[in-house]
N, C-alpha and C positions, 0 to 999 in steps of 0.2 A: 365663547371662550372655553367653557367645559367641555364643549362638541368636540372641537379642536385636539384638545387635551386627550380626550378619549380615544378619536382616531389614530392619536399618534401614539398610544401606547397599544393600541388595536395593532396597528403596522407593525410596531417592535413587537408585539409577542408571535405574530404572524411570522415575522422572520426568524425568531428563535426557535418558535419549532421547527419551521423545513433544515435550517441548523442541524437542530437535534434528529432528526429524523436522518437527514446525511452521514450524521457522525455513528449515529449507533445503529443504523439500519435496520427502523422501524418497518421498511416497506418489504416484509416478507425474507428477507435475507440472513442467514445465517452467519455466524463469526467463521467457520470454517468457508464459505464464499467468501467473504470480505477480506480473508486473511489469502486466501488465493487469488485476486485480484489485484491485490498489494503485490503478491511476490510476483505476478505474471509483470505489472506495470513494472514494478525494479526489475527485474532480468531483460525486459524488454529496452530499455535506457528511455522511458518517456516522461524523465526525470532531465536529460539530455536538450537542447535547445534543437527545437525542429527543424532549422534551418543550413542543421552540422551535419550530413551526414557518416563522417569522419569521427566525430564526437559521440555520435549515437551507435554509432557500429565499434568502437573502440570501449564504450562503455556494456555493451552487447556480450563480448568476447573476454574482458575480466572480468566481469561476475560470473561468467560462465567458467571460467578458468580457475575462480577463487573457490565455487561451487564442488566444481569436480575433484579439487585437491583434498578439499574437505570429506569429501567424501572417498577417497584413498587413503587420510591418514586414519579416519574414523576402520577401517577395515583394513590396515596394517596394525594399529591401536589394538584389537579386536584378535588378530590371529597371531600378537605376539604375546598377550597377556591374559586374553581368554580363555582361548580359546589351547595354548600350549599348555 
């Protein structure tokens, strides 16, 4: 019964750390990887159901579009208050 007991809390800590090793990318990765991995998977729509292509190419092209705006109003922002 204590054998039992042990293994099974052997198993949960087993799986808490590869958890943790996932979440905070113990296996050699840095937070600036892991932070571009993130935004490649979002821009990429693999957040999207794989079976949409419609859904995943539509979600492709506004973030892309949301992206780019952001990045014109930041350098309209920039050359009318900045920069003038």
């Amino acid at each position: 019964m204590a054998e039992d007991r042990h293994a099974k809390a052997a198993e949960q800590a087993r799986r808490e750390l590869e958890h943790l090793r996932e979440e905070t990318g113990l296996l050699g990765a840095s937070s600036m990887v892991r932070a571009t991995r993130r935004a490649q998977a979002h821009f990429s729509g693999a957040d999207a159901p794989q079976n949409d292509p419609a859904e995943i190419w539509g979600r492709r092209i506004g973030r892309a579009l949301a992206a780019s705006f952001v990045v014109v109003l930041l350098w309209w922002l920039a050359a009318t208050y900045v920069f003038a």
